[in-house]
C-alpha positions in Angstrom: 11.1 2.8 22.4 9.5 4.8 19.4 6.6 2.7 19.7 5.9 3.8 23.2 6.2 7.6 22.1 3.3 6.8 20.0 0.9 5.5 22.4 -1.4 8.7 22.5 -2.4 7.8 18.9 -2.6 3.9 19.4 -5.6 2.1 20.6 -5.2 -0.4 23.6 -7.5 -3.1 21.7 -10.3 -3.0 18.9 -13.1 -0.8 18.9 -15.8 -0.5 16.8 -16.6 2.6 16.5 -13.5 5.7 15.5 -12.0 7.7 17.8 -10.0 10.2 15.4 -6.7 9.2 16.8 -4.4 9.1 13.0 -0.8 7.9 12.1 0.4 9.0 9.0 3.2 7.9 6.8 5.0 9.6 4.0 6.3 6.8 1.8 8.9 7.1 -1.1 8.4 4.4 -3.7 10.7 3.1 -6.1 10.6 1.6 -9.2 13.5 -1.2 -9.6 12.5 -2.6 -13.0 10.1 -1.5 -15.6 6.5 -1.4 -14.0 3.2 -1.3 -15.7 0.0 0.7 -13.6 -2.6 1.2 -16.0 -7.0 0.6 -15.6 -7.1 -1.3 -19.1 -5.7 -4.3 -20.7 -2.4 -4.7 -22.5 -1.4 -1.9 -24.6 -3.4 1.1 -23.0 -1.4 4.0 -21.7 0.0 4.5 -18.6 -1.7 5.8 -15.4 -1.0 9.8 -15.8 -3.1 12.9 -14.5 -2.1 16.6 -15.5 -1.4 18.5 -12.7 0.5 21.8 -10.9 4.1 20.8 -11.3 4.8 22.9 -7.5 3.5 25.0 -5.1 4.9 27.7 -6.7 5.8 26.6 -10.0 2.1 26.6 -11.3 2.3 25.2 -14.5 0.7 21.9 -15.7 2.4 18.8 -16.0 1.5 15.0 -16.6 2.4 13.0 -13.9 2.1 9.2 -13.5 -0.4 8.1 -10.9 0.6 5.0 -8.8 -3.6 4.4 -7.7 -5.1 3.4 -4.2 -5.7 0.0 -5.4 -2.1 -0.4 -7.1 -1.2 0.2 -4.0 -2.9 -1.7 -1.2 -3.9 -4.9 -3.4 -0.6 -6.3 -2.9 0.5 -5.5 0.6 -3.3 -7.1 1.4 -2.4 -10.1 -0.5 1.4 -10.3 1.3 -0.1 -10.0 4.5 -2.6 -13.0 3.4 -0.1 -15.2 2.7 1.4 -15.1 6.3 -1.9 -15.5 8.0 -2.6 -18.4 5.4 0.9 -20.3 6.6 -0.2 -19.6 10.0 -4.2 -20.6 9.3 -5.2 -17.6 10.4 -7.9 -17.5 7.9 -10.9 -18.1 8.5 -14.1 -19.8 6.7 -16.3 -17.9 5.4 -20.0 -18.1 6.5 -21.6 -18.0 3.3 -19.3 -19.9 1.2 -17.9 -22.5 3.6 -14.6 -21.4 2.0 -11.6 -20.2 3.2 -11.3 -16.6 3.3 -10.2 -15.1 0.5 -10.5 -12.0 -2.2 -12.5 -10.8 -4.7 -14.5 -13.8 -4.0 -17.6 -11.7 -2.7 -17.4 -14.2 0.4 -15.2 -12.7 3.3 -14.7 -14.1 6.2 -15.2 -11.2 8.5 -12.8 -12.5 11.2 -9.7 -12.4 10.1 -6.6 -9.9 10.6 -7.1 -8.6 7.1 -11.1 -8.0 7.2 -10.7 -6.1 10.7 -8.2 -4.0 9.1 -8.5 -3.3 5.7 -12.1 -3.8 6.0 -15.1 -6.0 3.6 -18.3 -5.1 2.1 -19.4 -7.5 -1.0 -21.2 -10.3 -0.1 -21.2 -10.0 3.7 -23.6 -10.3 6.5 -22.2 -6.8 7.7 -19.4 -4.4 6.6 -15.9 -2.8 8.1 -14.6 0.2 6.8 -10.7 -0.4 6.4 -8.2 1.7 8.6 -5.3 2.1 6.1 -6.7 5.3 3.9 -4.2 5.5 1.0 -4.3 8.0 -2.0 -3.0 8.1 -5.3 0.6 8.3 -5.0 2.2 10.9 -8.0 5.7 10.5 -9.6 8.0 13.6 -9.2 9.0 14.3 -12.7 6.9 14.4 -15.1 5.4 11.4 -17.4 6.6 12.1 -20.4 10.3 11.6 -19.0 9.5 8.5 -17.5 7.7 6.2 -20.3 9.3 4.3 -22.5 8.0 1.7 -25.3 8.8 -1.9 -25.1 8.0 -4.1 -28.2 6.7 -7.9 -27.2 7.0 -10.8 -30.0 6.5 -14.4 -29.4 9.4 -17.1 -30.0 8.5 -20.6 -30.8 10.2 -23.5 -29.2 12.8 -23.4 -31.5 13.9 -19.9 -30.4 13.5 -18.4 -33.5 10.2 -16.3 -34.4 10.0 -18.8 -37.3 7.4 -22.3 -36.4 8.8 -25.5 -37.7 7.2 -24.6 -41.3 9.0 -21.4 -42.1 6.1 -19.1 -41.3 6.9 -16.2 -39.1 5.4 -15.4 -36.1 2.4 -12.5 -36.5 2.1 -11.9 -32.4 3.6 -8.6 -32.3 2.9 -5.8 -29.9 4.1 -2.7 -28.8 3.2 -1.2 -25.3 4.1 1.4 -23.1 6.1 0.8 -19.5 7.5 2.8 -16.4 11.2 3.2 -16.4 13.4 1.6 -13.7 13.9 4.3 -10.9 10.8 6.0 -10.9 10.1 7.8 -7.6 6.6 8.0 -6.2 5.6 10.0 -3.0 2.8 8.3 -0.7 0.5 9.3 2.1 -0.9 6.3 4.0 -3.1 7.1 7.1 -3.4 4.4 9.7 -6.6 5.0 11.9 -7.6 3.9 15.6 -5.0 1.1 15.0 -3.2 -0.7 18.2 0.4 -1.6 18.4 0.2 -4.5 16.6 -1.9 -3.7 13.8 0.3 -1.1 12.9 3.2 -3.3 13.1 1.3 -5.6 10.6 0.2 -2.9 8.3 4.0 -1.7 8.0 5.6 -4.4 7.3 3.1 -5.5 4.6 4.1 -1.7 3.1 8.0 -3.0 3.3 7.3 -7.2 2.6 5.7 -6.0 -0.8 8.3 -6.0 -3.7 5.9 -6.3 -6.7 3.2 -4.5 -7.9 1.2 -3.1 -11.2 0.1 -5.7 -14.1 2.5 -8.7 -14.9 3.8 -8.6 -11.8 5.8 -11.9 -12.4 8.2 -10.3 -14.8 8.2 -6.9 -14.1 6.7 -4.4 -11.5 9.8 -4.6 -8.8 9.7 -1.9 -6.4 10.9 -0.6 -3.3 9.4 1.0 -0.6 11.1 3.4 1.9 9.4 5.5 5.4 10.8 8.7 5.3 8.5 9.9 7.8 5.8 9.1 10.9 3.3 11.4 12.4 0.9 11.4 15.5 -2.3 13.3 15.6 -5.9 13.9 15.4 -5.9 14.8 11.5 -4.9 13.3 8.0 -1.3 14.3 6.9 -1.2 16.9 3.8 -1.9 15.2 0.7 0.4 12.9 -1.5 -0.2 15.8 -4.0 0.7 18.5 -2.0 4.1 16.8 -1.2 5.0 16.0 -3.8 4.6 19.3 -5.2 6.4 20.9 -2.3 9.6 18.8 -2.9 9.5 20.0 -6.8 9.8 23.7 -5.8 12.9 22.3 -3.4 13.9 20.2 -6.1 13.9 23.0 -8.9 16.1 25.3 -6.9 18.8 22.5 -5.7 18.9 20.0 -8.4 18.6 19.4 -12.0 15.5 17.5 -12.9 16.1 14.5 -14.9 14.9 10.9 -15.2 16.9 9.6 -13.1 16.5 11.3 -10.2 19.6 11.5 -7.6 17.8 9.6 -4.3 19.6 11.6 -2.1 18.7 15.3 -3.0 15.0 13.5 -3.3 14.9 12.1 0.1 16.3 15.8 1.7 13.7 17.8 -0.1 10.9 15.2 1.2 12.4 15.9 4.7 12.8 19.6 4.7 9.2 19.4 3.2 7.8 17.3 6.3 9.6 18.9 8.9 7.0 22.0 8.7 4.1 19.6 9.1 3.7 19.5 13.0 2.5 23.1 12.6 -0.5 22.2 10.6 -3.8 21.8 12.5 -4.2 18.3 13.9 -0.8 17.0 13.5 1.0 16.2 17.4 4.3 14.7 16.8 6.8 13.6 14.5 9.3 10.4 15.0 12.9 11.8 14.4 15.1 9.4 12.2 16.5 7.5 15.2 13.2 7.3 16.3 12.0 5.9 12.7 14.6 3.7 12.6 14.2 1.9 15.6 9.9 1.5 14.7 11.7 -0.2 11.6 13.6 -2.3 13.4 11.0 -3.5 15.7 8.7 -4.4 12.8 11.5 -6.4 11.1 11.9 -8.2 14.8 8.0 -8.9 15.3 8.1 -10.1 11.1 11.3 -12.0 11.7 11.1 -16.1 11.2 11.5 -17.0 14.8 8.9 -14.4 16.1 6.0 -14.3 13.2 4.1 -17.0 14.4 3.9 -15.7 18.1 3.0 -12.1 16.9 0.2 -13.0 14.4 -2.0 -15.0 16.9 -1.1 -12.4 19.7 -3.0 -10.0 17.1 -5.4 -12.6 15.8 -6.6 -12.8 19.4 -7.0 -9.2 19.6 -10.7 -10.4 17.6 -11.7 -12.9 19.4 -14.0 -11.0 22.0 -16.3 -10.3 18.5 -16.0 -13.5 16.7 -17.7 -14.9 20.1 -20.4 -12.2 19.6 -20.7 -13.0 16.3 -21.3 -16.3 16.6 -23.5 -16.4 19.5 -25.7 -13.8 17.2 -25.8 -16.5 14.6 -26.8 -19.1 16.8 -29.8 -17.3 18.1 -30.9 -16.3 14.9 -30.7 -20.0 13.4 -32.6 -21.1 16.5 -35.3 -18.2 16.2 -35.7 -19.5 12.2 -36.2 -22.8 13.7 -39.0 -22.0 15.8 -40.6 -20.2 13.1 
């Protein structure tokens, strides 16, 4: 099993403190409706940084930037929602709430704080174990943005209110075409079996993302590759630049983008990456395929439950420390 083959870089439980054993994935991510990923409110441009378009082909280009937060907000919030079916949240100390984000009150005990991490508003602090990086579309921007223009329709259907006067809520802003590719790099560190199992299938669970993510932002997410080692993988950046000097040679670059001339550059790309310092092993595609297939299995209806408080237990040994610390330090404020 392709799980087994990567034991050498899979803790046996939690530890506390790193032990430099890495798993990276290379991640293709595709747009499949018009998406919106911008740092600003409703009618700022597009995320976009100019950068080499290749290795090789050294000229600048813009490219849209899918950032670390677009990015791991969602899956976080997918994987939430299990544990919350399954209460497998926990309350949080200083708010007597459930745990929850952005809410400067985390719980500190749950699946998602021991693995993405917490800082605001905590007793302590957990860095999180699923590094990402700005992920980069292949072509360039300016290819891939079009302009939508958004009015507002009474009840009546018409842009006309019951009086005759005509609606004045007109706007124009900018969106992300459908089939937009973006190359990834996630790096899971010091993670066991099962935390990697969880992190992955948050990665494929997650089908929105970006700003009005209840109308638009539909995407899809596809592993094209997973690697063992003691070191980070190359760079989103650097990929991606590697498969546009395979691209420009095989293919003729245009929005939109044949998948299948993508997905072999990315591979012919990766395939030189186990001769980089630091990086052991690669899973082959059968390999790959069946680590897919035994997330979907431990995700599936009939075996969720079972695998998220089989990971969820994983903790207990330092909730018990943690609350036995809490305990002594009420009682030594009591004696005071």
């Amino acid at each position: 099993m392709s799980i087994e083959k990567l034991k050498p870089f899979l803790a046996t439980s939690y530890e506390n403190f790193p032990k430099g054993r890495t798993i990276g994935a290379v991640i293709l991510r595709t747009t499949q409706s018009e998406t919106i990923f911008r740092t600003e409110g409703t009618g700022e441009p597009m995320c976009s940084e100019y950068v080499h378009a290749g290795i090789k082909h050294t000229q600048s280009i813009p490219r849209l930037v899918m950032t670390k937060r677009k990015q791991v907000a969602p899956e976080r919030r997918r994987g939430r929602e299990f544990l919350r079916s399954h209460e497998l949240l926990y309350t949080a100390p200083k708010s007597d709430a459930p745990c929850a984000l952005n809410t400067n009150a985390p719980c500190e005990m749950c699946i998602d704080c021991f693995l993405y991490g917490f800082a605001a508003g905590g007793e302590g602090a957990q860095k999180s174990r699923v590094w990402t990086e700005d992920a980069f579309s292949v072509l360039p921007a300016t290819e891939l943005i079009g302009d939508r223009t958004i009015n507002a329709v009474f009840e009546t259907g018409t842009m006309r209110d019951e009086k005759g006067n005509a609606s004045t809520a007109l706007n124009t802003s900018e969106y992300i075409k459908p089939g937009v590719h973006f190359l990834d790099i996630v790096t899971f560190r010091d993670v066991t079996a099962d935390e990697l199992r969880y992190a992955i299938g948050n990665i494929l669970l997650t089908t929105r993302y970006g700003a009005v993510s209840s109308r638009v932002g539909r995407m899809e997410n596809q592993i094209l590759g997973l690697f063992g080692g003691i070191a980070e993988l190359p760079s989103s950046l650097e990929l991606v630049q590697g498969v546009y000097d395979k691209l420009d040679a095989a293919a003729s670059l245009e929005h939109p983008l044949e998948p299948e001339p993508l997905i072999t550059a990315v591979q012919s790309v990766i395939a030189t990456w186990t001769n980089k310092r630091g990086i052991s092993m690669q899973l082959s595609v059968s390999e790959l395929e069946a680590l897919i297939s035994d997330v979907d299995q431990h995700w599936a209806l009939n075996e969720q439950e079972t695998f998220l408080k089989r990971l969820d237990q994983i903790y207990a040994p330092l909730r018990k420390v943690k609350s036995e610390g809490k305990k002594k330090e009420k009682a030594e404020k009591q004696e005071k």
